[in-house]
N, C-alpha and C positions, 0 to 999 in steps of 0.2 A: 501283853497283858492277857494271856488264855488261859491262866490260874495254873499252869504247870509249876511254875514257881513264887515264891516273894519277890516283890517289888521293893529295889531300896531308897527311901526317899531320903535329899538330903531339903529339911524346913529353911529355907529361907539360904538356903546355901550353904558351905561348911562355917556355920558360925561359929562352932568351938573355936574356929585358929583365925578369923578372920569377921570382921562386921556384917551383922546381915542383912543379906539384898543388899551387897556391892558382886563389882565382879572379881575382884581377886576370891571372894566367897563362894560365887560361882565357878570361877576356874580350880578352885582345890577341890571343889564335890565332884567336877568333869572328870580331876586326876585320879582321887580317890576310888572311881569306879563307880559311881552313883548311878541305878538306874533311871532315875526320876529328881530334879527339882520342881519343889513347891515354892510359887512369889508371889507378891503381892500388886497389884497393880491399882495405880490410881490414878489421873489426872490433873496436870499443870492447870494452871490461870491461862495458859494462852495455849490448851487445846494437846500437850506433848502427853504423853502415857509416860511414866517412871514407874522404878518400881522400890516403893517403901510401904512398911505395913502402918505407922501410925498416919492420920489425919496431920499432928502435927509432928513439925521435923523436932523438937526438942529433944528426946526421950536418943537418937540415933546423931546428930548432928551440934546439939545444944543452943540450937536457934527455935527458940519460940516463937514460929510461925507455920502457919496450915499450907498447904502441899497444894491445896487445890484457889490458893492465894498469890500466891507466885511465879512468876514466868520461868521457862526453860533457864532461861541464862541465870536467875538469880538461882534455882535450885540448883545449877552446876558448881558453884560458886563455895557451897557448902560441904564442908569436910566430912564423912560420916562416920570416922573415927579410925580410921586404920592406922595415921599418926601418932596415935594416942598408942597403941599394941604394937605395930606394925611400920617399917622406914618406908610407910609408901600412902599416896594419900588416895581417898577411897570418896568417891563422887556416889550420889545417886545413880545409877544408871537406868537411861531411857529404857524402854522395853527393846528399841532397834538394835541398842548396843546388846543386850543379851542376846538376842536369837543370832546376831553375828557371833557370837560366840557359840553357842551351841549347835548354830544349823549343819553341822556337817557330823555330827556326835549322833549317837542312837540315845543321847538322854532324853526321856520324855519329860513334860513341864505340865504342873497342876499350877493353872491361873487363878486366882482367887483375887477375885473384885473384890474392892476395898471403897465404891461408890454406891451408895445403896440410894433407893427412890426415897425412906424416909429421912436422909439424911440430908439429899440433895433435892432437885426434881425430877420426875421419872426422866424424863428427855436427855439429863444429863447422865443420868446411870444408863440407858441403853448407849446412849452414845460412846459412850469409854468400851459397852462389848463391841459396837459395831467397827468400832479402829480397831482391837485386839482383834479379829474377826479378818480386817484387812491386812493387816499384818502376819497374821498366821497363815490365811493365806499366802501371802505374795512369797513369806520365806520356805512354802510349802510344808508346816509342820502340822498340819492339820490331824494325821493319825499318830501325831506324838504331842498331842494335847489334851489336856483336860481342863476344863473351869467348874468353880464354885463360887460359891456366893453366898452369902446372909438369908438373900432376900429373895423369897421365893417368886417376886417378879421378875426378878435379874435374870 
Protein backbone atom coordinates (compact mmCIF):
# COMPACT_ATOMS: atom_id res chain seq x y z
CA UNK A 1 0.00 0.00 0.00
CA UNK A 2 2.97 2.84 -1.13
CA UNK A 3 0.21 4.29 -3.71
CA UNK A 4 2.47 2.88 -6.63
CA UNK A 5 -0.50 1.27 -7.57
CA UNK A 6 -4.64 0.50 -6.87
CA UNK A 7 -5.69 -1.68 -4.36
CA UNK A 8 -8.30 -4.19 -5.37
CA UNK A 9 -10.71 -4.84 -2.82
CA UNK A 10 -13.03 -7.52 -2.90
CA UNK A 11 -16.47 -6.26 -0.02
CA UNK A 12 -17.25 -8.70 1.95
CA UNK A 13 -15.71 -11.42 -0.34
CA UNK A 14 -16.60 -12.47 -3.95
CA UNK A 15 -20.30 -11.89 -3.44
CA UNK A 16 -21.37 -11.75 -6.94
CA UNK A 17 -20.94 -15.79 -7.15
CA UNK A 18 -20.97 -16.63 -3.73
CA UNK A 19 -22.76 -15.31 0.05
CA UNK A 20 -21.07 -12.64 1.75
CA UNK A 21 -18.71 -13.03 4.55
CA UNK A 22 -18.66 -17.05 4.05
CA UNK A 23 -15.61 -18.66 3.12
CA UNK A 24 -16.19 -20.22 -0.22
CA UNK A 25 -16.62 -15.91 -0.78
CA UNK A 26 -13.62 -15.56 0.62
CA UNK A 27 -11.75 -18.36 -1.23
CA UNK A 28 -13.09 -17.06 -4.82
CA UNK A 29 -11.78 -13.31 -4.00
CA UNK A 30 -8.19 -15.24 -2.78
CA UNK A 31 -8.51 -16.94 -6.49
CA UNK A 32 -9.60 -14.35 -8.28
CA UNK A 33 -6.43 -12.32 -7.36
CA UNK A 34 -7.97 -9.78 -4.84
CA UNK A 35 -5.44 -7.58 -3.29
CA UNK A 36 -7.51 -6.83 -0.31
CA UNK A 37 -10.75 -8.24 1.55
CA UNK A 38 -13.05 -6.11 3.35
CA UNK A 39 -15.29 -7.98 6.59
CA UNK A 40 -17.19 -7.48 9.12
CA UNK A 41 -16.70 -8.51 12.54
CA UNK A 42 -18.92 -8.90 15.31
CA UNK A 43 -19.34 -10.99 18.48
CA UNK A 44 -21.21 -14.13 19.61
CA UNK A 45 -23.20 -14.31 23.09
CA UNK A 46 -20.57 -16.44 24.33
CA UNK A 47 -17.48 -14.18 23.57
CA UNK A 48 -16.47 -15.99 19.66
CA UNK A 49 -15.82 -13.10 16.83
CA UNK A 50 -17.65 -14.14 13.43
CA UNK A 51 -17.76 -12.38 10.71
CA UNK A 52 -21.40 -11.02 9.25
CA UNK A 53 -22.27 -7.49 8.52
CA UNK A 54 -25.92 -7.33 9.85
CA UNK A 55 -26.71 -7.20 13.76
CA UNK A 56 -29.31 -9.75 12.86
CA UNK A 57 -28.81 -12.98 10.93
CA UNK A 58 -32.19 -12.67 9.08
CA UNK A 59 -31.38 -10.55 5.95
CA UNK A 60 -28.12 -13.58 5.16
CA UNK A 61 -29.41 -16.76 6.97
CA UNK A 62 -33.27 -16.22 7.41
CA UNK A 63 -33.22 -16.65 11.05
CA UNK A 64 -34.43 -13.82 12.91
CA UNK A 65 -32.19 -13.48 15.39
CA UNK A 66 -29.13 -11.07 16.72
CA UNK A 67 -25.61 -12.34 16.28
CA UNK A 68 -24.49 -10.86 19.46
CA UNK A 69 -27.64 -13.28 21.16
CA UNK A 70 -26.45 -16.45 20.25
CA UNK A 71 -23.69 -18.75 20.99
CA UNK A 72 -21.00 -20.10 18.75
CA UNK A 73 -22.69 -23.44 18.25
CA UNK A 74 -25.99 -21.99 17.52
CA UNK A 75 -24.63 -19.41 14.90
CA UNK A 76 -22.77 -22.51 13.25
CA UNK A 77 -25.83 -24.21 12.83
CA UNK A 78 -27.20 -21.48 10.40
CA UNK A 79 -27.09 -21.89 6.63
CA UNK A 80 -26.08 -18.55 5.17
CA UNK A 81 -27.26 -19.21 1.91
CA UNK A 82 -24.96 -20.94 -0.44
CA UNK A 83 -27.68 -23.85 -0.68
CA UNK A 84 -29.86 -21.68 -1.96
CA UNK A 85 -27.14 -20.47 -5.22
CA UNK A 86 -24.67 -22.92 -4.56
CA UNK A 87 -24.32 -27.27 -3.82
CA UNK A 88 -22.46 -26.43 -0.85
CA UNK A 89 -23.55 -24.98 2.52
CA UNK A 90 -22.10 -21.79 3.77
CA UNK A 91 -21.71 -21.40 7.81
CA UNK A 92 -20.84 -17.89 9.32
CA UNK A 93 -17.35 -18.18 9.71
CA UNK A 94 -15.43 -17.36 12.81
CA UNK A 95 -12.76 -14.82 12.29
CA UNK A 96 -10.03 -18.01 13.21
CA UNK A 97 -11.51 -19.77 10.19
CA UNK A 98 -10.57 -16.83 7.90
CA UNK A 99 -7.16 -15.85 8.78
CA UNK A 100 -6.55 -19.85 8.36
CA UNK A 101 -7.50 -19.16 5.23
CA UNK A 102 -5.65 -16.23 4.22
CA UNK A 103 -2.56 -16.43 6.54
CA UNK A 104 -0.25 -17.71 4.09
CA UNK A 105 -1.76 -15.32 0.88
CA UNK A 106 -0.37 -11.57 0.54
CA UNK A 107 -4.25 -10.65 0.74
CA UNK A 108 -4.54 -7.75 2.91
CA UNK A 109 -7.90 -7.49 5.29
CA UNK A 110 -9.99 -4.20 6.15
CA UNK A 111 -11.65 -5.22 9.58
CA UNK A 112 -14.69 -3.14 10.16
CA UNK A 113 -16.20 -3.53 13.54
CA UNK A 114 -19.69 -3.87 13.46
CA UNK A 115 -19.91 -3.33 17.61
CA UNK A 116 -20.23 0.22 18.36
CA UNK A 117 -20.15 1.73 22.20
CA UNK A 118 -23.65 3.44 21.24
CA UNK A 119 -25.06 0.37 20.47
CA UNK A 120 -23.60 -1.88 23.05
CA UNK A 121 -21.46 -0.81 26.04
CA UNK A 122 -18.14 0.69 25.48
CA UNK A 123 -16.32 -2.31 27.39
CA UNK A 124 -18.15 -4.58 24.92
CA UNK A 125 -16.94 -2.75 21.73
CA UNK A 126 -13.31 -2.49 22.92
CA UNK A 127 -13.40 -5.87 23.77
CA UNK A 128 -14.38 -7.36 20.34
CA UNK A 129 -10.90 -4.92 19.01
CA UNK A 130 -8.85 -6.32 21.74
CA UNK A 131 -9.57 -10.14 20.55
CA UNK A 132 -9.21 -9.02 16.86
CA UNK A 133 -5.99 -7.44 18.05
CA UNK A 134 -5.09 -10.96 19.52
CA UNK A 135 -5.83 -12.61 16.87
CA UNK A 136 -4.10 -10.62 14.36
CA UNK A 137 -1.54 -10.74 16.17
CA UNK A 138 -0.95 -14.35 16.96
CA UNK A 139 -1.70 -15.19 12.95
CA UNK A 140 1.06 -12.39 12.45
CA UNK A 141 -1.05 -10.21 10.04
CA UNK A 142 -0.58 -7.27 11.54
CA UNK A 143 1.08 -5.16 8.45
CA UNK A 144 -1.70 -6.85 6.24
CA UNK A 145 -4.41 -5.24 8.35
CA UNK A 146 -6.56 -2.56 8.42
CA UNK A 147 -9.73 -1.63 10.82
CA UNK A 148 -12.54 0.80 10.66
CA UNK A 149 -15.32 1.62 12.37
CA UNK A 150 -18.58 3.77 12.81
CA UNK A 151 -17.52 5.01 15.82
CA UNK A 152 -14.98 7.31 16.52
CA UNK A 153 -14.17 5.71 19.94
CA UNK A 154 -13.74 2.35 18.51
Amino acid sequence: MDGSRVILAAHRGDKFNFPENTIPAFESAVSLGVDMIETDVRMSKDGELVLIHDRSALRTTGTDKNIDEMTLSEIKTLDAGCTVTKPVKCEIPTVREFLELIKDTNVLVNWEFKVYPFDFDENTAFKVVDKLIDLIDEYDMTEKSMMNSFSAKV
